[in-house]
C-alpha positions in Angstrom: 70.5 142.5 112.3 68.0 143.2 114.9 66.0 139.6 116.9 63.3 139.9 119.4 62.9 138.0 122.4 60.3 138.2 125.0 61.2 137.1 128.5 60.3 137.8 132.1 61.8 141.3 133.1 64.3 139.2 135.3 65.5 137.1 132.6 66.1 140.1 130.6 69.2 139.4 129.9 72.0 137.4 127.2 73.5 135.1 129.1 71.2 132.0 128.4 71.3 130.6 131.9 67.1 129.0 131.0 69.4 126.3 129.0 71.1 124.8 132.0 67.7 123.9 133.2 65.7 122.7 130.3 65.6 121.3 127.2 63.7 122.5 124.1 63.4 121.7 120.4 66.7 122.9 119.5 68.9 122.2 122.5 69.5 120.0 125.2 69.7 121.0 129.2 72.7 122.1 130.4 73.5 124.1 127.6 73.0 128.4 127.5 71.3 129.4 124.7 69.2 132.2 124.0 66.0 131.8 121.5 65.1 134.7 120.0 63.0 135.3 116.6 63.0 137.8 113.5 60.3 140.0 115.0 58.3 140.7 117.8 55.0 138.8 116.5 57.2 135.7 116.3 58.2 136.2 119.3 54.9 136.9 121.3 53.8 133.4 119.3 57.2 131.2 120.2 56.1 132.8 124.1 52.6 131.6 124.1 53.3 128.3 123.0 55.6 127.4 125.4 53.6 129.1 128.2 51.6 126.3 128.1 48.3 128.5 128.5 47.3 131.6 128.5 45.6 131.7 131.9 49.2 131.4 133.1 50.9 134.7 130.7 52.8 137.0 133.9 52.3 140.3 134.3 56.2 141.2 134.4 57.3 140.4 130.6 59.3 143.0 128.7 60.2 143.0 124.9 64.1 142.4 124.2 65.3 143.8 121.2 69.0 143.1 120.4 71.2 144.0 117.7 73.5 140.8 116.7 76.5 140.7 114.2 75.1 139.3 111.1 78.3 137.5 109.9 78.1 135.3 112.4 74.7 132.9 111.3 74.7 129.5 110.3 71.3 128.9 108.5 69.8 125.2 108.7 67.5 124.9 106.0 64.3 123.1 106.3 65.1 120.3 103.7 68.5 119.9 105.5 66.1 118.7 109.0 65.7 115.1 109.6 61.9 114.1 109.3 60.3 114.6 112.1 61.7 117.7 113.2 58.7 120.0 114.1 56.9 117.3 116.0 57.0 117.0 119.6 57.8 115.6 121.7 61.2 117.2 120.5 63.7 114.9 118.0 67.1 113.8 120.0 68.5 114.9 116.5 66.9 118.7 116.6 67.4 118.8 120.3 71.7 118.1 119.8 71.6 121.0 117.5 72.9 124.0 119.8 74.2 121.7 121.7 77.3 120.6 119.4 77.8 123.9 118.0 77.4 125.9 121.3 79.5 123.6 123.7 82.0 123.2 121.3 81.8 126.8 120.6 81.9 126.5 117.0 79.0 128.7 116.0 77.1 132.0 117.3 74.1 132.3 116.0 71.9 129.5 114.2 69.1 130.4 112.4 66.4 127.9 112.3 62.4 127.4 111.0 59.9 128.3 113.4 57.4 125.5 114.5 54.3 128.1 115.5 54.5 130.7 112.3 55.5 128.3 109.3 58.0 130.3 106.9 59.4 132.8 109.7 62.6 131.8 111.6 63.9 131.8 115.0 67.8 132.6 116.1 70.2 130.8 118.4 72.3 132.6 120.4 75.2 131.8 122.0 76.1 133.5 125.0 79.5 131.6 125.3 80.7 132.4 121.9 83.3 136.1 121.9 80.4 137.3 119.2 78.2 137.9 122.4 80.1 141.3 123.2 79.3 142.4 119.7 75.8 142.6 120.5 73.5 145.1 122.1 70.7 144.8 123.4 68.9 148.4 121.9 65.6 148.3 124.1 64.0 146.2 126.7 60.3 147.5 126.5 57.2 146.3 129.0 55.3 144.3 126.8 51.6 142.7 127.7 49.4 140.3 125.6 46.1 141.8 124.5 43.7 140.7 127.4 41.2 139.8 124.6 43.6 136.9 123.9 43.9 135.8 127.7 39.6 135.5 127.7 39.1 132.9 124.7 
């Protein structure tokens, strides 16, 4: 199965270091994760959004796309989510997510519902898990917003 992810060209890489150093909605800090989405639009969106503001896009992204073992996915459905979960700031509950099943290595890749593009989904990676060395990263691309989108 093939994810995108779009990343500064130094972070172009799968071992999830971001995590140690932040939280987001489906992990806490201090654990590696790698977000990545079912296509590229998804993931130019999921970028934007946690940019902060467009005024502040760099000029050194690149376009990740990786090739993941497709066994390997635990899907969290939607209905399955405790209320709450798309709000922000992030749920405790949403946030512990990774968190059990990556530290505790008992899962590789989580597939979960995207806040920004309702009925599209994101994937967890987990950079810990053996699975990682089945995966390949096929391209890493430059990859630039549309400067039409940086002047609204």
């Amino acid at each position: 199965m093939r994810v995108f992810r779009i990343a500064k060209e130094k972070y172009a890489t799968l071992d999830g270091v971001g995590g140690l150093y932040s939280s987001g909605r489906w992990h806490n800090k201090g654990t590696r994760v790698i977000y990545t989405s079912e296509s590229s639009a998804l993931a130019a969106w999921e970028y934007i959004v946690h940019i902060g503001s467009l005024s502040l896009l760099p000029n050194d992204l690149v376009l990740l796309e990786i090739d993941i073992p497709e066994d390997t996915i635990i899907e969290l459905p939607i209905k399955d989510l405790v209320d709450g979960w798309n709000g922000f700031p992030f749920k405790d509950e949403t946030m512990n997510v990774c968190s059990i099943y990556f530290n505790t290595n008992k899962a590789f890749a989580i597939k979960v519902p995207s806040v920004v593009i309702p009925n599209s989904f994101n994937y967890m990676l987990n950079p810990n898990h053996p699975k990682i060395n089945q995966c390949k990263i096929i391209e890493i691309a430059p990859f630039a917003y549309d400067s039409r989108l940086i002047d609204l």
